[in-house]
Every structure is written in structure tokens, then in C-alpha cells.
N, C-alpha and C positions, 0 to 999 in steps of 0.2 A: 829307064822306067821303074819305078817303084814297085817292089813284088807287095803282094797281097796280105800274105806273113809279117812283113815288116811296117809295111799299113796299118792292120792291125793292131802290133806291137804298140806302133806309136800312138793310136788311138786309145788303146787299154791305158798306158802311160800319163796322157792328157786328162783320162776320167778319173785316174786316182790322184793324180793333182789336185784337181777340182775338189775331190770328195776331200782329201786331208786340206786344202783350204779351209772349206767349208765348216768341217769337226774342230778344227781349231779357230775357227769366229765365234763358235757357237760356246767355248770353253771361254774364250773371251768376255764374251758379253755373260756367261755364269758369274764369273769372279765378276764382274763391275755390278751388274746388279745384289752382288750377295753383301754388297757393302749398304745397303738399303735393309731399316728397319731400327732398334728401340735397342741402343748401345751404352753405358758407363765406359767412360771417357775418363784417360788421363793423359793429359799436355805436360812432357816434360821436358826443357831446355838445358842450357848449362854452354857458357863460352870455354870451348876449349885451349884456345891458343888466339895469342895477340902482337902485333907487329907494327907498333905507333913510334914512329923517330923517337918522341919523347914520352918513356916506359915508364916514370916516375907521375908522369900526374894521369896518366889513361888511367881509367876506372872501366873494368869489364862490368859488365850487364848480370847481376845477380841470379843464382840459377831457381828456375820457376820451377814450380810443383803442385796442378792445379787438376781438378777432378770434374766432370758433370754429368748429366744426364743427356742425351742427345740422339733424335728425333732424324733419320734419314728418308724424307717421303720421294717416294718414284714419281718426278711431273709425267716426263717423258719416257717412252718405250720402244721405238722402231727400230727395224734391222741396221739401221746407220748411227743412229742418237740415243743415245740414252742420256738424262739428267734428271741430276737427283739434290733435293733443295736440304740443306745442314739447315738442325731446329733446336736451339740450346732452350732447356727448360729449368727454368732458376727454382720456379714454383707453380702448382697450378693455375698461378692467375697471373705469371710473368713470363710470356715465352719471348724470347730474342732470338728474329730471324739472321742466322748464321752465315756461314760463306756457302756456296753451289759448286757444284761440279756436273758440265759437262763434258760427254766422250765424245767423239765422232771418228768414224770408220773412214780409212783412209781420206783426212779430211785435208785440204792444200790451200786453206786460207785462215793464216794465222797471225797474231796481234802478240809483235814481239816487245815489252818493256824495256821504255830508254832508261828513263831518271823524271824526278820532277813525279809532274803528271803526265807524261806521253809515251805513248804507243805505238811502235812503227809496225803498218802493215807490210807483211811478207807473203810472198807468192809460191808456196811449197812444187818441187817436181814432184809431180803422180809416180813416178818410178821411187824416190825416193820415202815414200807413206805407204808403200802396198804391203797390206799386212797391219799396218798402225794403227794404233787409235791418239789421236789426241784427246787431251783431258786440257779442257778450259776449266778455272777457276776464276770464282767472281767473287767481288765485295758483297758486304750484305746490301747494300745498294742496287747489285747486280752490275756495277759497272767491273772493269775490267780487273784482274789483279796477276796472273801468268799463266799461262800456255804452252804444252811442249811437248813433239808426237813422240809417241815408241813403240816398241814391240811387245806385249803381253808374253811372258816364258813360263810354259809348265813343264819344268823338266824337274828330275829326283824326288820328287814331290813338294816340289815349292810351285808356287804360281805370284808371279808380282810381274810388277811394271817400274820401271826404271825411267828416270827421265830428268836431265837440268833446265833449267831455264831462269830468266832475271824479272827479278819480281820488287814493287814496294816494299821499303819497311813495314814488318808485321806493325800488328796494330798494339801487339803490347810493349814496342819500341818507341811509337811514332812518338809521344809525346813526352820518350823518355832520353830517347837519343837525337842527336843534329850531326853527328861526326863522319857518319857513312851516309849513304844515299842509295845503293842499289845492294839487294841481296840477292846471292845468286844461290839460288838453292837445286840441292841436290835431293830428288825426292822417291821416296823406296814406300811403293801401295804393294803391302803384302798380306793374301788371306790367308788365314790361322784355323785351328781346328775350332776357338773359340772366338773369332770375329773376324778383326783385318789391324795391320799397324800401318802408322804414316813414319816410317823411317827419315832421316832428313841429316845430311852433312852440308852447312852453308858458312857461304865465306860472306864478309862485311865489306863491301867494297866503296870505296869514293872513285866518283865517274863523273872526268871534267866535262869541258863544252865539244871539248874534240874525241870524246870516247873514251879515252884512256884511264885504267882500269888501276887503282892501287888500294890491295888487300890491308886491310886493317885488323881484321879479325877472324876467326872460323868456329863456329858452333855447333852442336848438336840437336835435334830435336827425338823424340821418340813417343810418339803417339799412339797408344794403347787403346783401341775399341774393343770392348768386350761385347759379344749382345747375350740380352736381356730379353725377357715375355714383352712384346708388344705391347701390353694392357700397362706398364709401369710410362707410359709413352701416351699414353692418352689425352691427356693435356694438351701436347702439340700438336696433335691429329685434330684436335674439336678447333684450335686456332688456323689451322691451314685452311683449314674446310670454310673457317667464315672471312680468310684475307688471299684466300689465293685467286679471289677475280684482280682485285689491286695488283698483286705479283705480278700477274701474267700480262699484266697492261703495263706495268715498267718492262720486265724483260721483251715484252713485242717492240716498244719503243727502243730500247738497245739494237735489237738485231736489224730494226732497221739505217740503225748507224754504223752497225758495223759492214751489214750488206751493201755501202759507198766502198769496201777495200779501199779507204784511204789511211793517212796516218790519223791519230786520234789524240786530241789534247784536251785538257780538263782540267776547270778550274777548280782549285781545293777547299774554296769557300767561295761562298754567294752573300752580300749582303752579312757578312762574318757567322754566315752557318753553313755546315759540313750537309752535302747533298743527301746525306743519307739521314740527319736529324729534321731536314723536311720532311723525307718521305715515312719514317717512322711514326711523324706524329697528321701521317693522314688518316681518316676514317674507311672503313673496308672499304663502302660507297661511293668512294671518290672517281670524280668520272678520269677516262684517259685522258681527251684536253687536256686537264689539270696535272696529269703525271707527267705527262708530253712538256707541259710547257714549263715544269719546273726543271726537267734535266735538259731540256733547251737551253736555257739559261746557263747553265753549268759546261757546256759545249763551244768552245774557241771557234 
């Protein structure tokens, strides 16, 4: 029979489980929300190493060096979700809605990138995510673009998230490379005393019909947010404010595709236009029907 003492014991033990649980979600969702808010931004790239049979005509990817201003509005806030919409601001009367990032707290249904256009749904173990968040990333379309849970670490005084996963050619590739097919990026969110960086070691990979994986390349990125007063961000706050009914009626349309957990395949042009140069050029006004039945169309 169990003494009383050791009852106890083990009860005390349970509740400060719980409690250091708890203090470390709560550090968690600190750092993911601190990356929300009115950032100068610098995207910087550069091909590190290359590994093509034939070394004499491969041409690597020239290294980028590109600055903005950029707009992180908080959609969403719950103890499980947080998502937060990227807002590039060219000029006051030219804002381009950017890529999204969602978290979710030990989340077990995720949309792992093949190649092409598709998606394979995966069934996470609950054992496997306790403690995790995953962070989804989306097109500015809001369709899909990679996914990948981990563990949020605050130790020595660092605080980041760690995580790989296979993802589209970025977008400042797509139209410039055909030689690889899948990037598989390694991605390092780390908060700073002066914002957050998007750290990033990715390999270039060609990926047949049977999966098989050959490195072509490996690069760097390193993404520098600084923030900045809010009020230098106003521009994209007065534009969210009069397009985010439209937003929110595409991304409810996604999540109801994604909420089949099936595999997900998608066409890359409709009628020889890219889904997202429809939905760019709709009016705030535009009813859902009309959103609905354009990424319909886009949908295998």
C-alpha cells in the first residue's frame, strides 16, 4: 500500500511538472508573438557549395542582398494558434501581401512537400509533438509552402526554434532555376535583443518519381529583422484593415481543404495564370463564392 508521504511526494512532483510545463508554453508563445510588429528587413542568400557531374557549365545562383520594410499583423491569438500575416511595404500606396506563418501547439496533422505541386498528408504521434509547436508557412496565396514541429529552447540566453523540412523552390528561384526541384531547408527563428533572425542552411535537391534525393547544391540564408516604431508600418495596417475580410475568406477556404487530411495536389497555372495573380487582382468586396470557386479550380 502506498504511504501517505510518498503520495504526497509524488503529487508535489506532478504539480510542478505541470507548472514548469505551463511557464515554458507560456515563454513559448512570448517569443512567437514578439516576432509580430513594424521590422527593416534584410534577405540575404549566397550558394555555398555545389556538386553537379558536370562542374564546368553549372552556374550557382548569384548572392542576393535585399532590404524592406515589413508589416507582421497578429490575425490570430489562442492558447493553441497563433498566426501571423507577413506585409511587404514597397510604398505607401503599394503594399504586397507576403508569406504567413502559422504555430500550433502540439499539433499532429501536417502537410509534408513532395515535389511539383504536392503535398503529402502525415499523421503525427501525440507522443512525438508534446511540447511542440509547429509553424506552418504559406504562399502569399495562402496555399501551402512547408511545415515542420519542434521544440522552442530557452537555455544560456538564447531562445529559438529549430526545424527541417522540404519545401518549393523559393520564389526568387522559381523563374530563375529548372535544375533542382525540392529545397530542403534548415530553418533557425531566433529572438534578438533587437528583433528576430530567420537563420537558414539548405540543400538543392533533385527528387525523382521514386523519391530519391540528389544534392546539387547547399546555401545559406540569413534574414535580419530589426523592429522599428510601429507608426513607420502604417501603410500596411490601413491596407489589412480594408483587405482582410477577402484574406480571411481564402484562408477559411484552405482550411477547409486541408481539414479532408488528404494528400493535396495543385495546379501551377489555370488558364496560364498563377493562383495567386487572380486572387491579387480581386476587389476587398469580393464575395467567398467567388474566392472559393477560384482555388477550386486550382485543386486536382
Amino acid at each position: 500500500m502506498i504511504s501517505k508521504s510518498l503520495f504526497m511526494s509524488a503529487a508535489l512532483a506532478l504539480t510542478c511538472s505541470l507548472g514548469f510545463s505551463q511557464d515554458k508554453k507560456q515563454q513559448d508563445i512570448k517569443s512567437i508573438k514578439s516576432m509580430c510588429g513594424c521590422y527593416e528587413v534584410k534577405f540575404n542568400f549566397t550558394e555555398t557549395f555545389s556538386y553537379p557531374k558536370d562542374t564546368l557549365t553549372y552556374k550557382p545562383s548569384e548572392t542576393k542582398h535585399e532590404s524592406a520594410l515589413e508589416w507582421v499583423e497578429l490575425l490570430e491569438d489562442t492558447p493553441n494558434k497563433i498566426v501571423m500575416q507577413h506585409l511587404l511595404i514597397v510604398s505607401d500606396d503599394m503594399i504586397i501581401k507576403h508569406w504567413r506563418q502559422d504555430w500550433l501547439y502540439e499539433n499532429t496533422d501536417l502537410y509534408s512537400f513532395d515535389k511539383g505541386n504536392s503535398w503529402k498528408y502525415k499523421k503525427l504521434d501525440k507522443k512525438a509533438v508534446k511540447g511542440q509547436w509547429t509553424q506552418k508557412v504559406y504562399q502569399v496565396d495562402d496555399s501551402p509552402r512547408y511545415e515542420g514541429s519542434s521544440t522552442w529552447v530557452h537555455v544560456d540566453g538564447k531562445d529559438y526554434w529549430a526545424n527541417v523540412a522540404d519545401a518549393p523552390l523559393p520564389r526568387r528561384e522559381q523563374t530563375k532555376r529548372n535544375d533542382y526541384n525540392v529545397l530542403k531547408r534548415r530553418n533557425i527563428h531566433e529572438i534578438t535583443a533587437t528583433g528576430w533572425n530567420h537563420e537558414q542552411d539548405n540543400d538543392k535537391l533533385v527528387r525523382d518519381d521514386a523519391g530519391k534525393d540528389v544534392l546539387l547544391a547547399q546555401e545559406k540564408g540569413f534574414d535580419v529583422y530589426t523592429k522599428v516604431p510601429d507608426v513607420k508600418c502604417i501603410a500596411a495596417q490601413k491596407w489589412w484593415k480594408e483587405n482582410n475580410v477577402l484574406w480571411k475568406n481564402v484562408r477559411d477556404k484552405w482550411q477547409t481543404l486541408f481539414d479532408r487530411h488528404q494528400d493535396l495536389n495543385l495546379e501551377a497555372k489555370v488558364e496560364r495564370k498563377a493562383l495567386y495573380s487572380l486572387l491579387f487582382d480581386l476587389k476587398p468586396d469580393t464575395a467567398k463564392a467567388e474566392t472559393d470557386k477560384i482555388i477550386d479550380k486550382f485543386v486536382k
